[in-house]
N, C-alpha and C positions, 0 to 999 in steps of 0.2 A: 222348414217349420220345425218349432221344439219337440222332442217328442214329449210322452206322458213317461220320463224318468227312466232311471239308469237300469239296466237288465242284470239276473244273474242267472248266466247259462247254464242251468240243471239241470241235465235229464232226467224226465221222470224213470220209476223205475220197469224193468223192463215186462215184469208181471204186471205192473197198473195198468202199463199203455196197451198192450195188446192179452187183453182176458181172452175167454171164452166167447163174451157175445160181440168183444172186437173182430177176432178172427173170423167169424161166423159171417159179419158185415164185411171183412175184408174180403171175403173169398166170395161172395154173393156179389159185390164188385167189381171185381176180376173178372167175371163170368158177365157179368153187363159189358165189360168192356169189348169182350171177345164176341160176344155177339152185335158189337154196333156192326150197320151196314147204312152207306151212305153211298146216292147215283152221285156220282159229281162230272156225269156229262151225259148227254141225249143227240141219237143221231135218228132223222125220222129215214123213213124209204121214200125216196120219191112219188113212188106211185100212191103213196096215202097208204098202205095197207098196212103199214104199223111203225116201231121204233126198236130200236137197240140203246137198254140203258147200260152203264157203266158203274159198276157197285162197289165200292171201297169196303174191305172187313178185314181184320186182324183174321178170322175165320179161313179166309182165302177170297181174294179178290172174284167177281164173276158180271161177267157179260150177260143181260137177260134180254132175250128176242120176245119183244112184246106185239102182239096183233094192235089192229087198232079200235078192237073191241075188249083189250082189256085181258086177255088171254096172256099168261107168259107161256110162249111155247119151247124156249131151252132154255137153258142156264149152262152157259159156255166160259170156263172157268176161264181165269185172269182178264186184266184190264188193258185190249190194246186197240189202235188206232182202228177202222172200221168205215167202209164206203159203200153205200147201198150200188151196185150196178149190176146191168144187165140178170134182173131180178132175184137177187141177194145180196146179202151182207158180205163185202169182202174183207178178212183179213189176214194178218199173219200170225201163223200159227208154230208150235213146233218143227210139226211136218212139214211145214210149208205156205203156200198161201192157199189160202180153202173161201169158198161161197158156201153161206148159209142164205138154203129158203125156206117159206112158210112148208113149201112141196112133200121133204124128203126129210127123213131121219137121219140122213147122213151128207155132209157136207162135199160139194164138188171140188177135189182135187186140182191145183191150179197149176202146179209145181211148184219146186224151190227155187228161192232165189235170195240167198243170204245176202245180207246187206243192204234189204230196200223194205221200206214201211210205205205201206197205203198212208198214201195222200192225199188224190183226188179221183175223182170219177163225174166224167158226163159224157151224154150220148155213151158210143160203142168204146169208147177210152177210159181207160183205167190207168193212172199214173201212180207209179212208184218213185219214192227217192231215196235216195243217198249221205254221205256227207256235202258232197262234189260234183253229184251226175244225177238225172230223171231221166228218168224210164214211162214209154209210155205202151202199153199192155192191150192185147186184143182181148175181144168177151172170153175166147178159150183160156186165157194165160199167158198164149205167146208171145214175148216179146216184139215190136212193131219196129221201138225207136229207143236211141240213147243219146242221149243229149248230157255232153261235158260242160260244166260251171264254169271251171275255172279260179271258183272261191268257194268256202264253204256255204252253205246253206243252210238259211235261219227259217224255222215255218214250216210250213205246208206249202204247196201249191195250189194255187187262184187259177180256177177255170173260170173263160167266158162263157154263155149261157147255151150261145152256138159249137162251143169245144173248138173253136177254129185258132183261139190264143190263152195262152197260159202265158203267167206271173210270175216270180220269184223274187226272192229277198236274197243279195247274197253280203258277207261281212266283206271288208273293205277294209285293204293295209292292215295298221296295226291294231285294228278293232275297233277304232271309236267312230267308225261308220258305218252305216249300210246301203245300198242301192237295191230299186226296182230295176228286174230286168224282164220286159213281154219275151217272148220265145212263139213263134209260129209252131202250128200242129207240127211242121216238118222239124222244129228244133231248131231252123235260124233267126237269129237272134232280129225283133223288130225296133225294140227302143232297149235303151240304160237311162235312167235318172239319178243323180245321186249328190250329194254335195257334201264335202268335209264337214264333221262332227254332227249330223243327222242322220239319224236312225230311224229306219223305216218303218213302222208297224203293219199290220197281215191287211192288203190290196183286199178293195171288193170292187167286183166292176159292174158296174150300172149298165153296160150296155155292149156290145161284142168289141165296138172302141173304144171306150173310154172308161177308165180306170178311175176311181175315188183312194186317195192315197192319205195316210194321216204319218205322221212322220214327228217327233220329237226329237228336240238337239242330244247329245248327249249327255250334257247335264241336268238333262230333265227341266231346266227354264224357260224354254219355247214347244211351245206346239201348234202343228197345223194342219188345217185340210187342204188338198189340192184336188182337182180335175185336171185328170195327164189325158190328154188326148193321145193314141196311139200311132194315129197317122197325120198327126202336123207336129208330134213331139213338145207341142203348146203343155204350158200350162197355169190354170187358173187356181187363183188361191181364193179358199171357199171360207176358212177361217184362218183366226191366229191368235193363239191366246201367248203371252209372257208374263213372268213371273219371276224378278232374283231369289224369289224363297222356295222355288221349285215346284212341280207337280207331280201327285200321284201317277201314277201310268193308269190311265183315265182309259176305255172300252175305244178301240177305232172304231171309225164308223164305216156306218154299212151300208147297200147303197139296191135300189131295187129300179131299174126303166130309168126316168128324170128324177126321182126321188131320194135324194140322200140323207138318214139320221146319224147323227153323232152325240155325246154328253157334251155339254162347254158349260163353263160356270158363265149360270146368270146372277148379277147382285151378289155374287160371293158364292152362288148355290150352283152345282153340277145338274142339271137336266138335262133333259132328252131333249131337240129339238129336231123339225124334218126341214129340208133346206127344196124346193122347187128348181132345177136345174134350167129350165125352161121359161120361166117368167121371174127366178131370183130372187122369188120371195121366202122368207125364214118364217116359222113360227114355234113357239114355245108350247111343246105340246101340254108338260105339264106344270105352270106357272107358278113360286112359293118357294117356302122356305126350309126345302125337303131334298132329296138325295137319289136320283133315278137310274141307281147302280144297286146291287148286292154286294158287290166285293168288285176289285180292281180289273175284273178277268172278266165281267158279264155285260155284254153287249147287247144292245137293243135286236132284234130281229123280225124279218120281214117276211109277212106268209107270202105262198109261193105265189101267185098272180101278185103279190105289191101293193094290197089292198090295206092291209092290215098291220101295223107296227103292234109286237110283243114286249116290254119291258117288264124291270121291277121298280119300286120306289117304295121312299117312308112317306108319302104323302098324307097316308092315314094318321099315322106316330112316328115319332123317330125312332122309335127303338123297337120296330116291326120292320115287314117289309112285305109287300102284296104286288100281283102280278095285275099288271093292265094293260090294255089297248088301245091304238090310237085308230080310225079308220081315216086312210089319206085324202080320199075322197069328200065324205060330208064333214071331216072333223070332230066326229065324235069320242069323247075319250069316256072309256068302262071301267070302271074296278071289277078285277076276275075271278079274286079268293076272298076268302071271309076270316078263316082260321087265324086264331093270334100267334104270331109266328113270323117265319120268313120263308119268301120263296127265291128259287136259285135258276141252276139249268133250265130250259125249255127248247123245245124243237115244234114247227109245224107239221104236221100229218098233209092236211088243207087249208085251204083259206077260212074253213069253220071251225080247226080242228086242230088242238094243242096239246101235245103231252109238257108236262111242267113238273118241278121238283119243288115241293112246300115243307118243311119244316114246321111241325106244330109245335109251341116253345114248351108245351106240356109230354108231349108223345115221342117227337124225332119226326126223322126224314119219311116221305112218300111220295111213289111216282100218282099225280094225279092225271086222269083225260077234260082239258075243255072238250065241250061237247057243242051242237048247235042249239041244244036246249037244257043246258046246264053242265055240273059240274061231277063228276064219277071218280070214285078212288079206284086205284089199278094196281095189282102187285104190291100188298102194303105188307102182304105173309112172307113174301119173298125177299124182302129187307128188314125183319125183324121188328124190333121195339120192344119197351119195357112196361112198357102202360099208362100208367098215371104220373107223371113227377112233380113234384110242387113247384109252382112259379114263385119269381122273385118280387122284390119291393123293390120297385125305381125311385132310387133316392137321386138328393142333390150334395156331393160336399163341395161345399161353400167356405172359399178364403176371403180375403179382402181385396184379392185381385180376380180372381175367379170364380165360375161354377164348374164343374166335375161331376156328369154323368156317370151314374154306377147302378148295378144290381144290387141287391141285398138276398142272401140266404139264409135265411133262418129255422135253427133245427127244431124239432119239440120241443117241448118244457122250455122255449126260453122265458126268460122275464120269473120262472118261477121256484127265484130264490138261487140260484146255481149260477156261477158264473161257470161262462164257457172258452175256450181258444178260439183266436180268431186266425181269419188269412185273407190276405190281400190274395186275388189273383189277376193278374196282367196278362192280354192277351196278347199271341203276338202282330208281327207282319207291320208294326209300327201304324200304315196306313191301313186301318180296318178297323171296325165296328164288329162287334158281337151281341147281335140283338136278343133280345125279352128270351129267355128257357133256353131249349134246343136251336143252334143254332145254324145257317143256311153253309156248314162246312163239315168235311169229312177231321180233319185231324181237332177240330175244336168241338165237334159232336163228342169224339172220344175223352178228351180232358173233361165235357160238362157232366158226363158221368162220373169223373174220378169225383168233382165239387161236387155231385150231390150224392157218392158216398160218402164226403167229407162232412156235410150237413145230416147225415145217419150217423157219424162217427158223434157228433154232437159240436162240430166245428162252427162257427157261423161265418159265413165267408161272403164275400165281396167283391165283383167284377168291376171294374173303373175302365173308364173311356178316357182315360189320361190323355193329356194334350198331346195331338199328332195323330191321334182318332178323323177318320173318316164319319160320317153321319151328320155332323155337327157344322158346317158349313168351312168353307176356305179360310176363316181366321183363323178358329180353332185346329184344323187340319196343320195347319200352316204355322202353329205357335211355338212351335220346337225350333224353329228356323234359327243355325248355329249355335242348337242347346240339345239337342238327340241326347237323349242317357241322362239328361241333371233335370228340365223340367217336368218332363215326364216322371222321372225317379221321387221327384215334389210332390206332384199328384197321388203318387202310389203312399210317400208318405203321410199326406193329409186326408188321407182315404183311412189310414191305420189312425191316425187319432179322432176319427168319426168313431170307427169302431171304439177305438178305448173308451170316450165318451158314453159308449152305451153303458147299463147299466146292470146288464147283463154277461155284459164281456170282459175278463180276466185284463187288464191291460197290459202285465205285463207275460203276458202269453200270445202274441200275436206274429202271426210269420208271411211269408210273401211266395208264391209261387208262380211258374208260369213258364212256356213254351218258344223258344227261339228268340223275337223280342221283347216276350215277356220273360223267357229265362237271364235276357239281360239286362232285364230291369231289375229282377230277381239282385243277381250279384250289385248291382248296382245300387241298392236298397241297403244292403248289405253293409259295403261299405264307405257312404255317405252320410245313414242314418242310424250307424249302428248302436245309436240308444233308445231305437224305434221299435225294432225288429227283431227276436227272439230264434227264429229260425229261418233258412229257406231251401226251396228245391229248384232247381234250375234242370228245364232239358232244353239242350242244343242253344244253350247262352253264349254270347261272346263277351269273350273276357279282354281279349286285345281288340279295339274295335282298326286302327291302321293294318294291322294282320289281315283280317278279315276282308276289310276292302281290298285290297293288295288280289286277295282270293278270287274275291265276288267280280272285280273289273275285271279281271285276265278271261273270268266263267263265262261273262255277259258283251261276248264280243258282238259290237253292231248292233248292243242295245240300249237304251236310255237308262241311265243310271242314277235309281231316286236320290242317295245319300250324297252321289256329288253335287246337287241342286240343293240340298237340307242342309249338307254340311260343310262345303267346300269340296273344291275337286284334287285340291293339292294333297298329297300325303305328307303324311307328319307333323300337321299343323296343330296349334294350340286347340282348334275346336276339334278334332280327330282325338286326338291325348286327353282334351279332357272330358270324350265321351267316353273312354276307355278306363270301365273298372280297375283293369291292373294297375293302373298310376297310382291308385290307393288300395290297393293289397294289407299295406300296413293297418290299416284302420278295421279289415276285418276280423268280429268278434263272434257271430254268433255260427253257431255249427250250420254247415251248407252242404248240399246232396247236387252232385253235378249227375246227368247223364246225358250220355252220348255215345251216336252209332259212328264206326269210321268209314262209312260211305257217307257221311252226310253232305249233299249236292246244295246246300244254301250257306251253313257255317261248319266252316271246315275242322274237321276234331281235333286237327293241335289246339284249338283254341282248350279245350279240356286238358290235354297234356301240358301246354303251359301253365294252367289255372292249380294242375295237380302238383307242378315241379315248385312252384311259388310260393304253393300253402306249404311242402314239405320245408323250403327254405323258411319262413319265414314260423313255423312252429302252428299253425292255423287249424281248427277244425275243420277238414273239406272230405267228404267219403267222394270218391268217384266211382260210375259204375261205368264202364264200356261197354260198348253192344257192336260184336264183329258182326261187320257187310250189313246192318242195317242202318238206312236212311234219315232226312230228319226229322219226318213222320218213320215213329218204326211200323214195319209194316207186318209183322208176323204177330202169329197169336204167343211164341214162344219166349218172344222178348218183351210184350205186354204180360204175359204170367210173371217173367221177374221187375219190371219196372212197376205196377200197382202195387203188389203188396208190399213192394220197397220207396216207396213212396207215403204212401198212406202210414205203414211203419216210422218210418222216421219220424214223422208227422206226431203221430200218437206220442212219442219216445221222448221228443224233444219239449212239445207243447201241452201233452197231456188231454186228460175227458175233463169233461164239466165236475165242476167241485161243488159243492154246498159253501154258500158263503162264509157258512159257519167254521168249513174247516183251515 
């Protein structure tokens, strides 16, 4: 799409862009940042007697032991793995492996054992793993059992409900498989399942024999359910979806007695259904043209008697998301939030009794309690928030081939007389939805604060659900298929000429930002439309997309690999190159802000080192910032203090405050 005419990259100057009341809002910014705290998992206690959430903050990660009246009774610093047994929270610690209970101020010493993360626990077992080996742990600590793989090990370990068999996943040859393998309490081995190019996804077992298995090929174009029988080694196949344009990595399903739920696309739409093991019958729990996920990673769940199915969906809106329930028994389905928002994590306490993580799109994240007669906030002090923030405008932009879901931000005074800067921003994860405000994630909670200091800054800015957006049903999910990085980079573009359009907004001051796949839409934007776009920021963008894969496939051994289904599996192909911004390096114009940490565990940071050797070759405006050992979420408050105000900076520098028309 044309843009709204030819740009001239001039920095505003460096007193205009950042005054006095800029600096004031940048550093009141930076300090929002550093106070986000996001749960991005809940583990309840067996016994009902309460939960352990898991808190994401630039601050310092921290573990909160919550009652199940609502009480936080510790705040156990950093965020790790965690098994309610033999009545406490086990896990690893510095020191060692330690139990936290309601009981005691100080935790029971379990000893050391380097090399092995809490896995599982039931009954009087506690299992530890390894790369290569399980460990299976008496109530004191001691060691019982070691049990050698043989392959690495992908997951966690799958306990049956009697502890008499555990599960594993382990990688197979040169990666591009996985197998199920059961293991007797004793560690000898009872079944292997496995077949060339399918990848297993994390076993749940319905029953002390029989295992519900969901398994994708490696390219992400088939997926299935099975029922592995343990002791006839049978198995049934419960579903099977294909697809040559690929699938999300969709929630495995779960499985409680005869009753097993999974997502499968009905009519093109991902829902929840429960599948009857015993009489074979299927039902759609919740019917339409709506989305029965949070994000790629949230699986349906089942209270502990199997009474009750836990999910989320947009059933309400698409650009919300609300927690409900299914009861297996009378088929009753409930809506269980109210708040306009999303909700994420959840854990059972009981069969009456839910801790859940909601997102208010005004306020941010909170652990809430279902209760059996209503709905209780819990711990909302001990995750901060900022208060009030303005919600967005759900617009539509609209081409002649599409619709294009998007937020609208808009600052004060707009409309009145002033033109303002605009910004595209892109989220990432390609496969993902970022619903209505605050949204149901920890690293994109922290960007929606950077946009709505950006919108204080006087920016007016723009979220788009560019094609290959989840939410929106399997066509639109599914429209990138062998165009990753050019039709998406379309949408971002005709999302900036919405904006120009306005009447309020500078056209040619518009820029594009955004995190991981939205940093490489970012570069992407760059330069394909570089008479669109005026500036941008990129963090943990990829600039060689063949590189990166090369990266990501070696990372992702034994597991389904979305971009080989989206974009082919072959390297070096014309659809690889020409989702790959560096083919046109030449064509970038406008000044670009890359950052990146060199640990980053998704896209690896030569891709910035290339992008920085490129631009030097080729004479290009690109600042790069690096960020030693941090991740592609940064995870400290130290490297969030230089990345905001060097962000928001450039921003101001490049694109400028709102003007008076007049000037």
């Amino acid at each position: 799409m044309a843009g709204p005419g030819p740009r001239r990259f001039r920095a505003a100057s460096a007193g205009a862009a950042v005054s006095g009341s800029s600096a004031a809002t940048i550093a009141a910014v930076t300090e929002r940042v550093f106070r986000t705290a996001y749960p991005v998992a809940l583990v309840a206690a067996a016994d009902g007697s309460g939960f352990a959430a898991f808190v994401r903050s630039p601050m310092g990660d921290v573990t909160n032991l919550i009652t199940s009246d609502g009480t936080v009774t510790y705040g156990l610093p950093g965020v790790t793995p965690m098994r309610w047994h033999a009545g406490g929270f086990v896990r690893n610690a510095r020191t060692g492996l330690e139990r936290w209970s309601w009981r005691s101020d100080e935790p029971e010493r379990l000893g050391s054992w380097p090399g092995r993360k809490v896995s599982a626990a039931v009954g009087p077992d506690l299992w530890l793993a390894g790369a290569d080996t399980v460990w299976r742990h008496a109530p004191d600590g001691s060691q019982a059992l070691e049990a050698g793989l043989g392959a690495r090990l992908l997951g966690d370990v799958a306990a049956a409900p009697d502890g008499r068999t555990i599960a594993v996943r382990l990688v197979e040859g040169d990666g591009s498989s996985s197998s199920l393998v059961a293991l007797a309490r004793d560690g000898s081995e009872l079944r292997r399942w496995g077949e060339p190019d399918w990848c297993v996804l994390a076993p749940a077992f319905a029953s002390a024999g029989r295992l519900v298995v969901t398994r994708m090929s490696r390219d992400s174009t088939r997926r299935q359910v099975v029922l592995f029988d343990l002791a006839s080694g049978a198995t049934t196949e419960l579903l099977t979806e294909t697809s040559a344009k690929g699938f999300a990595p969709l929630p495995p399903a779960v499985a409680a007695g005869d009753t097993v739920c999974y997502v499968r696309y009905v009519d093109g739409w991902p829902l929840v259904c429960v599948l009857d093991l015993a009489t074979g019958r299927e039902r759609v729990v919740n019917p339409g043209r709506h989305e029965d996920l949070t994000d790629v990673h949230d699986e349906p769940t089942f209270s502990p008697g199997g009474r009750l199915v836990a999910f989320n969906s947009s059933a309400a809106d698409l650009r919300e998301r609300h927690l409900y329930t299914f009861d297996v028994a009378t088929g009753v389905l409930a809506r269980r939030s109210d708040a306009v928002g999303a909700t994420g994590a959840k854990a059972w306490l009981t069969d009456d009794t839910l801790a859940f993580v909601e997102s208010h799109a005004g306020t941010g994240a909170a652990v809430r309690l279902l209760l059996p007669d209503g709905v209780a906030r819990v711990a909302s002090d001990a995750l901060g928030g900022r208060g009030s923030a303005p919600l967005p405008v759900s617009v539509t932009v609209s081409t002649s081939e599409r619709a294009v879901p998007a937020d609208l931000y808009l600052p004060s005074g707009s409309g009145g007389g002033q033109k303002h800067p605009a910004l595209v921003y892109a989220h990432g994860g390609v496969f993902r939805q970022l619903t209505r405000g605050y949204p149901a994630s920890y690293a994109y909670t922290l960007l929606h604060e950077i946009n709505l200091g950006l919108v204080e800054l006087g920016f007016v800015v723009m979220s788009v659900e560019y094609r290959g957006s989840m939410g929106f049903g399997l066509e639109y999910e599914q429209a990138n298929h062998l165009a990753c990085g050019v039709v998406d980079t379309e949408d971002c573009a005709s999302a900036a000429a919405y904006l120009a359009a306005l009447p309020y907004v500078d056209p040619t001051r518009i820029g594009i930002w955004g995190l991981s796949w939205g940093g490489t839409l970012t570069l992407q934007a760059l330069v394909r439309h570089p008479e669109t776009f005026a500036a941008g920021v990129s963090l943990a963008g990829i600039w060689d997309f063949d590189q990166r894969a090369r990266y990501w496939n070696a990372l992702q051994a034994g597991q389904p690999i979305y971009f080989d289904g989206r974009m082919g599996s072959a390297f070096g192909t014309a659809e690889r190159v020409r989702a790959s911004a560096r083919a046109l390096a030449g064509q970038l114009e406008a000044p670009l802000l890359s950052l990146h940490g060199t640990h980053d565990e998704s896209v690896d940071y030569p891709q910035q080192s290339l992008l920085a050797a490129d631009a030097k070759r080729l004479g290009k405006g690109v600042e790069t910032v690096t960020f030693p050992g941090e991740n592609h979420v940064f995870g400290t408050a130290e490297a969030w203090r230089t990345a905001v105000p060097r962000i928001l900076g450039f921003l101001l520098d490049n694109l400028g405050r709102p003007r008076r028309v007049t000037e």
